[in-house]
C-alpha positions in Angstrom: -3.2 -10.5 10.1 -0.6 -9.4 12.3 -2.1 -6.7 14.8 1.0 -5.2 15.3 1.3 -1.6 15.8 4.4 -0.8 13.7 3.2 -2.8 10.4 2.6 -1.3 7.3 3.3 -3.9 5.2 6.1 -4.8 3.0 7.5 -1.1 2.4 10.2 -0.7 -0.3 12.6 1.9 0.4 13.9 3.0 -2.9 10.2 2.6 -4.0 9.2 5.0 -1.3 12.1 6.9 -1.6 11.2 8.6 -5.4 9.0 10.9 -3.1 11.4 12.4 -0.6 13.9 12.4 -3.0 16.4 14.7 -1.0 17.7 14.5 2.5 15.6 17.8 3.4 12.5 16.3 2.0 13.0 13.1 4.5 14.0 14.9 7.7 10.5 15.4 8.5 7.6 12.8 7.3 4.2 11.8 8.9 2.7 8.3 8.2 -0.8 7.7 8.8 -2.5 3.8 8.9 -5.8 3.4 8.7 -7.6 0.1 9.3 -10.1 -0.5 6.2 -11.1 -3.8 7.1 -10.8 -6.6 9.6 -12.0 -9.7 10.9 -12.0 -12.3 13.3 -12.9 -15.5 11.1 -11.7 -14.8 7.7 -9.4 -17.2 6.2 -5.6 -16.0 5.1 -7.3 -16.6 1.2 -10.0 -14.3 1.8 -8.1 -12.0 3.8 -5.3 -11.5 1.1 -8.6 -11.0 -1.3 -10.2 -8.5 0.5 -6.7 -7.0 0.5 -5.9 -7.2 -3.1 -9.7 -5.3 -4.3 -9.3 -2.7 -1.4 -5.6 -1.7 -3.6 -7.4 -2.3 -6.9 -10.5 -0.2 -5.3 -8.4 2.6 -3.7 -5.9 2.5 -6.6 -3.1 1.8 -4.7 -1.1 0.4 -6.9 -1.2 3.3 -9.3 2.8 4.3 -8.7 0.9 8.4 -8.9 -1.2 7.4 -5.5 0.2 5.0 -3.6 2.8 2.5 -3.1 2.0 -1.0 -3.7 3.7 -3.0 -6.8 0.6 -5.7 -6.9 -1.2 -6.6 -8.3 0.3 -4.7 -11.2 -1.7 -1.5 -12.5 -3.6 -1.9 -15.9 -3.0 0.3 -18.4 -5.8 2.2 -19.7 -6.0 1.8 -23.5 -4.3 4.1 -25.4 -1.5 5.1 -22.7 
């Protein structure tokens, strides 16, 4: 929604931190965006829908992928 260059969403720092844990490991990152989807009439609902299966779909929000707290990752049974 905002077709800004520099937005990658609402980034935590200490979240994004666990994986460049030491000061070495952050002196030299790459970050790569990648537009999955966009449109020029979708509503702010169906936009922030589209955007909530795309982290369900990709598994974003599994903490072992990617970064995003929600929606929150089911459990599988059993673990």
């Amino acid at each position: 929604m905002t077709d800004s260059i520099s937005y990658f969403g609402s980034a935590d720092s200490e979240y994004v931190g666990r994986d460049f844990p030491t000061r070495e490991s952050r002196s030299d990152i790459t970050i790569r965006k990648e537009v999955l989807w966009e449109s020029d009439v979708a509503t702010k609902g169906e936009v922030l829908a589209k955007e909530r299966s795309l982290i369900v779909q990709y598994r974003s929000n599994d903490p072992n992928i990617g970064y995003n707290k929600f929606p929150k990752k089911k459990e599988s049974p059993g673990g």
